[in-house]
C-alpha positions as CSV (number, residue, x, y, z in Angstrom):
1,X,-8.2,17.6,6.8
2,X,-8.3,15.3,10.2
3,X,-10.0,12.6,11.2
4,X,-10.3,10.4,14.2
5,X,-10.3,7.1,13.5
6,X,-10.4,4.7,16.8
7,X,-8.6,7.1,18.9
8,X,-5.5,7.5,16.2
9,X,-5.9,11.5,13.9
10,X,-5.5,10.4,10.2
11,X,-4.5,13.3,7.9
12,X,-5.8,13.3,4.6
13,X,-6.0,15.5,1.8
14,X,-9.0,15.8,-1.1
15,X,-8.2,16.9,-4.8
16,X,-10.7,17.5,-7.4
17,X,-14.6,16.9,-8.1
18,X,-16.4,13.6,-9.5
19,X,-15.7,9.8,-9.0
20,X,-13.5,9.2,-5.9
21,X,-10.8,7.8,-6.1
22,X,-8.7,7.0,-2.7
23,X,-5.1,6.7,-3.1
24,X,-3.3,4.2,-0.3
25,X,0.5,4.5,0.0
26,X,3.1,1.7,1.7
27,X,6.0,1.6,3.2
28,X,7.9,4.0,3.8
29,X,5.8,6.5,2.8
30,X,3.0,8.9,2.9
31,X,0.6,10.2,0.9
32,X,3.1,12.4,-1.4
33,X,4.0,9.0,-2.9
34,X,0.7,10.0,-5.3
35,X,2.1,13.1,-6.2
36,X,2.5,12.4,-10.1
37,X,-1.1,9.9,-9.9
38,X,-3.9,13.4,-7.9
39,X,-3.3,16.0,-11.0
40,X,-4.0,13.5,-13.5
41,X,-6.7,12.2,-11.8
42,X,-8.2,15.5,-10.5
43,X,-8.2,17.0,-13.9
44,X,-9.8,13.4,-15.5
45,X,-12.6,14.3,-13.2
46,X,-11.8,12.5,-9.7
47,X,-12.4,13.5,-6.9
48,X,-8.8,12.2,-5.2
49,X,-8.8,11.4,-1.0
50,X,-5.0,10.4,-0.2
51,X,-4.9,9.7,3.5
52,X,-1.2,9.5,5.3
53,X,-2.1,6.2,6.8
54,X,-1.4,5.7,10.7
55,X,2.0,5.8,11.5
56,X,3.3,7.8,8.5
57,X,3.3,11.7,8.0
58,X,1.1,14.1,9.8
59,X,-0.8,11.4,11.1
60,X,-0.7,10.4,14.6
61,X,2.1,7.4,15.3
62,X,0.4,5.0,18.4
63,X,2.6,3.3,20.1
64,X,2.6,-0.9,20.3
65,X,2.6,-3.2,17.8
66,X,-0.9,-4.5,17.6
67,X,-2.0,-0.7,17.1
68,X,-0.9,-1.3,13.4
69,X,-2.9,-5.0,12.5
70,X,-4.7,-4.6,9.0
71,X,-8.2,-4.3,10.4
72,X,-7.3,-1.3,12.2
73,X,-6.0,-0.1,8.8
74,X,-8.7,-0.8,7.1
75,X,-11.3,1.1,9.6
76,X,-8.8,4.1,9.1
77,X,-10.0,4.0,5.4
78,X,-13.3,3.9,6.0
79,X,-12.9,6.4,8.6
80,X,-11.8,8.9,6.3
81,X,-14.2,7.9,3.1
82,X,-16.8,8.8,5.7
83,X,-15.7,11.8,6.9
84,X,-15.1,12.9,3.2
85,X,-18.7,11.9,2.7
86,X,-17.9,9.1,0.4
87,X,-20.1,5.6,0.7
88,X,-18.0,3.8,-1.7
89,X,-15.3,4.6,-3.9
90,X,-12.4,3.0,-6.5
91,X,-9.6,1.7,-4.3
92,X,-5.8,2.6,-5.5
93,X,-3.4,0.9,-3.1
94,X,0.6,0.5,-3.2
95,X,3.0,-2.0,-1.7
96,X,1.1,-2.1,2.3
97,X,-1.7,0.3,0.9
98,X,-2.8,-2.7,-1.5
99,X,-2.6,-5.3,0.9
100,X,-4.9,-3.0,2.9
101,X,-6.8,-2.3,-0.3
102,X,-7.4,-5.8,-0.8
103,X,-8.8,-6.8,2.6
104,X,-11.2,-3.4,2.5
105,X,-12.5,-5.1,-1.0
106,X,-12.9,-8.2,0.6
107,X,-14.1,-7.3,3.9
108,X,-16.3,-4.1,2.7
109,X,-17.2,-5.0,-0.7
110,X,-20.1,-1.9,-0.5
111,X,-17.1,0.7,-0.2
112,X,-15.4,-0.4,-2.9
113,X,-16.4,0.0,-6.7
114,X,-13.0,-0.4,-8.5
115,X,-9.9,-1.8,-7.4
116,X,-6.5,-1.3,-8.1
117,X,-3.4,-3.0,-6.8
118,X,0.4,-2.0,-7.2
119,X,2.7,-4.7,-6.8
120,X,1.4,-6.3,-3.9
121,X,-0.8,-9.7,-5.1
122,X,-4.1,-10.9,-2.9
123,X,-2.4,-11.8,0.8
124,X,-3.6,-15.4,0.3
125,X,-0.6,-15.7,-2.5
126,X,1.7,-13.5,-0.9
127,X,2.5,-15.6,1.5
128,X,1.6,-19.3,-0.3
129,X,3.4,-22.3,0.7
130,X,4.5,-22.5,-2.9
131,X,5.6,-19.2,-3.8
132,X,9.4,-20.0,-3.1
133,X,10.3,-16.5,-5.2
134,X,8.6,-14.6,-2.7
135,X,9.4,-15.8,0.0
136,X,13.3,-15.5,-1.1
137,X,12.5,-11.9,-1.6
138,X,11.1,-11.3,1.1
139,X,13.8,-11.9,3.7
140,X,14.0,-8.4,4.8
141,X,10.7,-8.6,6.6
142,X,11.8,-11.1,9.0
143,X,15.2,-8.6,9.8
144,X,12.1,-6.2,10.3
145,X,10.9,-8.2,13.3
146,X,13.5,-7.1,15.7
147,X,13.2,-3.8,16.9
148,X,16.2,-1.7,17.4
149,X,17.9,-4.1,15.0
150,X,16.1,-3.2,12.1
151,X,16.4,0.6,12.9
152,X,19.8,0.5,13.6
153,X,20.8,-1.8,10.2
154,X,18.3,0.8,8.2
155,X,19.8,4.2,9.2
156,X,23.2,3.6,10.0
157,X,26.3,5.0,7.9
158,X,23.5,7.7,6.2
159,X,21.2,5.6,6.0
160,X,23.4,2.6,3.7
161,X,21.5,-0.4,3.9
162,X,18.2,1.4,3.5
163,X,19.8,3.0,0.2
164,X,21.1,0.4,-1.2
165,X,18.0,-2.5,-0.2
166,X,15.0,0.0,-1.1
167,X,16.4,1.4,-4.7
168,X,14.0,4.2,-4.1
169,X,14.3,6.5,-6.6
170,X,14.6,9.6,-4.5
171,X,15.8,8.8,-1.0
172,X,16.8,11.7,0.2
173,X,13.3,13.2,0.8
174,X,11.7,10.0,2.2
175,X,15.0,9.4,4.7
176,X,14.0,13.2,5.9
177,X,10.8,12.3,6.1
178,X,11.3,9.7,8.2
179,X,13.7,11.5,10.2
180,X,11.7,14.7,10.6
181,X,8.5,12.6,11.5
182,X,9.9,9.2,13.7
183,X,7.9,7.4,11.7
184,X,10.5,4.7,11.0
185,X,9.7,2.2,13.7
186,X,5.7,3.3,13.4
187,X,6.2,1.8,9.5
188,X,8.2,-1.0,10.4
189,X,5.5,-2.1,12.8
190,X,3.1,-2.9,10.2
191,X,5.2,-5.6,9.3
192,X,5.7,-7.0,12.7
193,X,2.1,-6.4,13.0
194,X,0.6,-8.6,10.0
195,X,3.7,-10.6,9.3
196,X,5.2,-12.0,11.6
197,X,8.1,-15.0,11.8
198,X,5.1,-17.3,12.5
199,X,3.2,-16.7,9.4
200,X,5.9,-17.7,7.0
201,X,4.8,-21.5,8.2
202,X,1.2,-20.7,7.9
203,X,-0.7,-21.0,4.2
204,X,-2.0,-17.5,4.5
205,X,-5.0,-15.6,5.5
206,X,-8.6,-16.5,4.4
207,X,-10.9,-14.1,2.8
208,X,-13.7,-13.1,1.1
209,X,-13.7,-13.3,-3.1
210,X,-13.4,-9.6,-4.0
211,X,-16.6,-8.9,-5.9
212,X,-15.0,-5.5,-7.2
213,X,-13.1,-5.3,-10.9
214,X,-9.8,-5.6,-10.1
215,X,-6.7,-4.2,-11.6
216,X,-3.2,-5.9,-10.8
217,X,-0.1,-3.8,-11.5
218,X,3.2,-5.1,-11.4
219,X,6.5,-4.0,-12.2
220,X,9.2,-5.9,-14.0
221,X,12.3,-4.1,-11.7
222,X,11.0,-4.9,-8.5
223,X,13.2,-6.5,-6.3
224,X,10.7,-7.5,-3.2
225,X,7.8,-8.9,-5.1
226,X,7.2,-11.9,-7.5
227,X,5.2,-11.6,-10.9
228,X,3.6,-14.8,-9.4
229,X,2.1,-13.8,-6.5
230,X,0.4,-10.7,-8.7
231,X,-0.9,-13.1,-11.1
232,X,-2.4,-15.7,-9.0
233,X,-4.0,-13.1,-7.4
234,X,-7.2,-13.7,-10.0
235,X,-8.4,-16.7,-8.1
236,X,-9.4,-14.4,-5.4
237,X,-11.2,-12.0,-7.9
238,X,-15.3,-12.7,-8.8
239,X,-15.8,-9.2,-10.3
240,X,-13.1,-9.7,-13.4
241,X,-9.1,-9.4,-13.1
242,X,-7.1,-7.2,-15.0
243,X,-3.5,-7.7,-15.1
244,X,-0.6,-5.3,-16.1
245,X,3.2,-5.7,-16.8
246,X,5.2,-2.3,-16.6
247,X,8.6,-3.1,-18.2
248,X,11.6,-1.6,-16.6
249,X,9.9,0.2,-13.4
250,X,11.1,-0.9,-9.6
251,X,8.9,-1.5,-6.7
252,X,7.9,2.4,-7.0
253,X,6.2,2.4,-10.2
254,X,4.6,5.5,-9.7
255,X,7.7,7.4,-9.3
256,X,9.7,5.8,-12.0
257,X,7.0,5.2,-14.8
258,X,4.2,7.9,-13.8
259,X,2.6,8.8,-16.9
260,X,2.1,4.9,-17.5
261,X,0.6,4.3,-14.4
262,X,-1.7,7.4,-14.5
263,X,-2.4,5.9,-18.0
264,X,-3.8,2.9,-17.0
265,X,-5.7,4.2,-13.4
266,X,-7.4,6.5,-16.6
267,X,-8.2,3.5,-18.9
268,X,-9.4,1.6,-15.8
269,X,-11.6,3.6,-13.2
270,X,-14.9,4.7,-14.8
271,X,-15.7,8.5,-14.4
């Protein structure tokens, strides 16, 4: 299915009848990053809406930087829960799909019933003046800000550096994805879109409490984000925080460790 959100087609795909569930993916991936998480869920009774966010996939790929702020993310969403006929639904999002998870919760708080967060922690703590781990960890993003550079240092030699920094658990098929698709610099937009050199001074965004039931997933093998910033995430939470350890897992949790991931989206989300 496509929808037009703000000029930009969005591709998204529905599985399964009952509770919706939407399924946001990250960086650098689309939506086939759920492809172990819209089975389980379908056949638990969900009805599943995983969207190839902009940039990423069979979705369109606008050019300019700004074209990829969170707000304009988070419209996408509700672009597509509309079009699917869905006025609110639980909220799965993963690495830049929770970030944009979270805002939707805070900015939307109608479209949301339950939500769900995979390694990435409330943006308030992500990017705390006191969160020294993560901001260690997250060096990469500001090699990100320089176009050209960060392509190049990504997909040189076979794509080395992106190999051996990502530890994704399958590269070959998300390297020809984003070979197939040019979705590279699209994806590496986001960051220079929402995190720029200039917010690492700042004490992070300001948002509304998130009034859903929230669900905090992190994993204990992930190299670009902090337990911390997961955990201090429950300040930000009025509607009850939830917080999960997955022992061993990297930042792809639902490639490495799917049956406890769909696990605990079943134990969570109410039918």
């Amino acid at each position: 299915m496509q929808v037009v959100s703000d000029g930009v087609a969005i591709h998204y795909e529905v599985t399964g009848e009952g509770a919706p569930v939407v399924l946001l993916h990250g960086f650098p991936d689309t939506g086939r990053l759920w492809r172990h998480q819209v089975g389980a869920l379908a056949d638990a009774g969900y009805r599943v809406v995983v969207p190839d966010q902009r940039g990423y996939g069979a979705s369109d790929k606008p050019e300019g930087v700004d074209a990829y702020n969170l707000l304009s993310l988070v419209a996408d969403v509700g672009t597509v829960l509309a079009d699917a006929g869905v006025e609110r639904a639980h909220v799965v999002g993963h690495d830049w799909g929770a970030a944009v998870a979270w805002v939707l919760a805070s900015v939307a708080p109608q479209m949301v019933d339950h939500l769900v967060v995979l390694s990435v922690g409330h943006p308030a703590e992500f990017r705390a003046k006191d969160s020294f781990e993560q901001h260690e960890k997250s060096w990469y993003m500001l090699l990100f800000q320089f176009e050209g550079v960060a392509e190049r240092w990504l997909s040189d030699d076979g794509w080395a550096n992106f190999r051996a920094w990502s530890r994704y658990p399958e590269p070959d098929a998300v390297i020809a994805q984003l070979e197939s698709d040019g979705s590279l610099t699209p994806g590496l937009n986001w960051y220079r879109a929402n995190v720029p050199a200039e917010s690492y001074l700042s004490q992070g965004i300001e948002l509304p409490d998130v009034q859903a039931p929230t669900m905090g997933v992190w994993s204990s093998g992930d190299f670009a984000l902090s337990e911390g910033q997961m955990t201090r995430s429950a300040a930000h939470v009025t509607g009850g925080f939830r917080y999960e350890r997955i022992e061993g897992a990297g930042h792809w949790m639902q490639l490495e460790a799917p049956d406890e991931v769909n696990r605990l989206l079943l134990d969570f989300l109410p039918r």
